[in-house]
N, C-alpha and C positions, 0 to 999 in steps of 0.2 A: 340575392341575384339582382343584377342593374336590369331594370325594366328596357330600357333603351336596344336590349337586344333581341327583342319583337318590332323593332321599326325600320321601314325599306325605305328610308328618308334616300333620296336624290337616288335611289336603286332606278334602274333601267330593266324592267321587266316585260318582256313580249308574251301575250295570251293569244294563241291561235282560237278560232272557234269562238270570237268574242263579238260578233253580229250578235245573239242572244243567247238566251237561258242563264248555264251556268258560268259559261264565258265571260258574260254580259256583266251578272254577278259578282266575279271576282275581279274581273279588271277594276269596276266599280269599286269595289270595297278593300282591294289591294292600294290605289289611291287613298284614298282614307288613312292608310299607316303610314304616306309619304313619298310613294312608287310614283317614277314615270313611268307611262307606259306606252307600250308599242302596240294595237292592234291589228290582228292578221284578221280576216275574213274572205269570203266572197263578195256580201251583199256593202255595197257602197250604202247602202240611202240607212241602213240597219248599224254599222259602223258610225256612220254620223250619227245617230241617236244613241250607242252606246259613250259616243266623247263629249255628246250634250251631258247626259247624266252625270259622267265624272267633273265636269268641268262644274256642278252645281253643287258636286256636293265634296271637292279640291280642288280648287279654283286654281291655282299655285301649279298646280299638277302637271305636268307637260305629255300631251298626246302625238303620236306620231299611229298613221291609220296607210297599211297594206295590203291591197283587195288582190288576192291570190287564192290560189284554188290546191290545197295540198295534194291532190291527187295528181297534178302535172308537174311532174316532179324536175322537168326544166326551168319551167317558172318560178318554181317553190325554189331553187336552187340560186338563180339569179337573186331572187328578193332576198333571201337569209342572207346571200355575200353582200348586199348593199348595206343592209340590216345592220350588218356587223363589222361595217368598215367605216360608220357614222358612230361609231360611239360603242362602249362596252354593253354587253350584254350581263346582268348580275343572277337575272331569274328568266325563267320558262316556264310557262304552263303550258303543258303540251294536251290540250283540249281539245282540238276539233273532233268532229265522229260523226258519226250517223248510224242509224236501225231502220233495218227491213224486216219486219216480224213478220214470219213466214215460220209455218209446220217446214219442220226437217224436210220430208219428202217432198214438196215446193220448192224447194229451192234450187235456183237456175245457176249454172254456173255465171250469168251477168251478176246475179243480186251477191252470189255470194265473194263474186271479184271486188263491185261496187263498195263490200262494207269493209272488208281487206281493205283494199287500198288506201280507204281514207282511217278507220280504226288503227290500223297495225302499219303500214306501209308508210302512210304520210305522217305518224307520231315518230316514227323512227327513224326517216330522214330528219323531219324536223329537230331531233334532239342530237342526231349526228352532227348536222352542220352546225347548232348552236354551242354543242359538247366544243368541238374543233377551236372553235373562236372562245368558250371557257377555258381550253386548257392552254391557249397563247396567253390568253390576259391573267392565269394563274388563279383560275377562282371561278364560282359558280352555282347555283342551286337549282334544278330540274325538278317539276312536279312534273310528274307524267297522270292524266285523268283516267283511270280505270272502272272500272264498275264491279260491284257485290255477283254480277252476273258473266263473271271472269273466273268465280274464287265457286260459284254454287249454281247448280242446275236450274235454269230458267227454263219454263217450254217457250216454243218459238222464236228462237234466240241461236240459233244453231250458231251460225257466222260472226253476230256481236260477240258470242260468247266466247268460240274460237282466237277471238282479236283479242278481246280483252284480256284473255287467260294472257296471252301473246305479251300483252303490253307489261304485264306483272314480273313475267321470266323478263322480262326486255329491261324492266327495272333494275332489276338483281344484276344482272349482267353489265351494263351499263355504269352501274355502281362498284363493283369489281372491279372493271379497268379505270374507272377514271378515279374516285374518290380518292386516291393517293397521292393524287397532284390537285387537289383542293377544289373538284366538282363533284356536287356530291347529286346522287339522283336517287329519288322516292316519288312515293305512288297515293293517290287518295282514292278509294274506292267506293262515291255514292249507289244508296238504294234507293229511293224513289223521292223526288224533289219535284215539287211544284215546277213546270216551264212550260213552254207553249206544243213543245212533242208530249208531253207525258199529261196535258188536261184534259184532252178526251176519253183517257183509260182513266185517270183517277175521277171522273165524273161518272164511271160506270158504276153503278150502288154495288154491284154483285163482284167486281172485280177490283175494286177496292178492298169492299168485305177482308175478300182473300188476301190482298195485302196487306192489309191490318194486324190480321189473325196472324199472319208471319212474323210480326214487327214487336219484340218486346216493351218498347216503349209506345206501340197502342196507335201510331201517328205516322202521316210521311213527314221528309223533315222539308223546312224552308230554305229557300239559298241563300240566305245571308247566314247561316249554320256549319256553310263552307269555306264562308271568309277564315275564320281562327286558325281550323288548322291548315290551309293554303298558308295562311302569314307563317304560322309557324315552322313550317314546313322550309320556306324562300328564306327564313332569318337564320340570324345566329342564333335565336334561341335553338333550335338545333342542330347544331353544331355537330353532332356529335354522334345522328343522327343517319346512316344511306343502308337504300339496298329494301326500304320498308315502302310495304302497302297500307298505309292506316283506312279501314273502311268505315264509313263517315254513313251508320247504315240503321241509328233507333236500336241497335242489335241485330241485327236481321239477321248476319252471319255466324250466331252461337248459339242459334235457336236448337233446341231438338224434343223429342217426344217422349 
């Protein structure tokens, strides 16, 4: 097998969601295999510290930075057509999101619009208008970021979890119509990654515990654990490859009693 088809040398890959965490992570370490990339965010001043990182660690690397807000989906509209009349699009990561943990019965019709929109609504605009402009240029690869808590009962999760389930079917479907004309679309499904939302839970001794005990492999995982199969995912290495959610999860998801 030629190694060369794990590399996104002069690829043009846009990551929504890449102000921090796992965004932040992957655009980061998608540069590393050779990627330009596109950043989408809100936060400008957090965007510029994600294309300082790239820039130190792919110098070569060519960043272009987007401060849009996916939930306004006029704006988000204008930006992806500019997006995509400057140059091909090869790859997507369709990442941005947000959680409101809330018990089921708390929950407001605002919070659970709130996580809809940007979870499920603004991942599937995003990957409409980017699809549109993969299937003019003939080609394409879609990660769409889903979560272990789409695929499996989380408490306080009602609305994430609603989305995410969302964004899996959305995978599959997406993959069905397009894959035929050479875009193909999959899904990475993390369980619990170190990032600046998820440090104050994994500092709790007691609810950690409980994550642990979940976690066949004993550990949450790190984000640079997400880089390999994102590359793999955006490459020719697979090729051959749509319509799948790989969960990127220690085992979380085949645990049982």
């Amino acid at each position: 097998m030629d190694q060369t088809c794990f590399s996104l040398q002069n690829k043009r890959i846009l990551v929504t969601g890449a102000s921090r965490g796992i965004g932040r992570a992957l655009a980061v370490g998608l540069s590393e295999f050779g990627a330009n990339l596109v950043l989408m965010g809100r936060d400008s001043n957090a965007l510029s510290e994600t294309e300082t990182l790239i820039r130190q660690s792919a110098p070569h690397a060519e960043v272009e930075k987007i401060i849009c807000d996916i939930r306004d989906l006029e704006q988000l509209s204008l930006q992806l057509d500019q997006i995509c009349q400057t140059g091909q699009i090869h790859g997507l990561v369709n990442n941005a999101g947000m959680n409101i943990r809330k018990p089921a019965l708390d929950v407001t019709p605002e919070t659970w619009q709130a996580v809809l929109d940007t979870d499920l609504s603004g991942a599937f605009f995003v990957a409409q208008s980017v699809g549109r402009a993969m299937l003019r240029q003939g080609g394409g690869s879609i990660v769409n970021i889903s979560s272990v808590g789409g695929h499996v009962a989380l408490r306080t999760g009602v609305a994430y979890a609603a989305a995410k389930a969302g964004v899996i079917q959305m995978t599959k479907v997406l993959a069905l119509e397009w894959s035929g004309q050479g875009v193909r679309v999959n899904g990475i499904g993390p369980w619990y990654f170190r990032t600046p939302l998820t440090e104050h839970l994994l500092n709790d001794e007691n609810y950690y515990s409980e994550i642990i005990a979940r976690t066949p492999m004993r550990r949450v995982g790190e984000l640079h654990e997400l880089i390999g199969p994102t590359v793999f995912l955006l490459s020719e290495a697979s090729s051959y490859v749509t319509g799948q959610t790989l969960f990127v999860d220690g085992g979380m998801t085949i645990y049982g009693f």
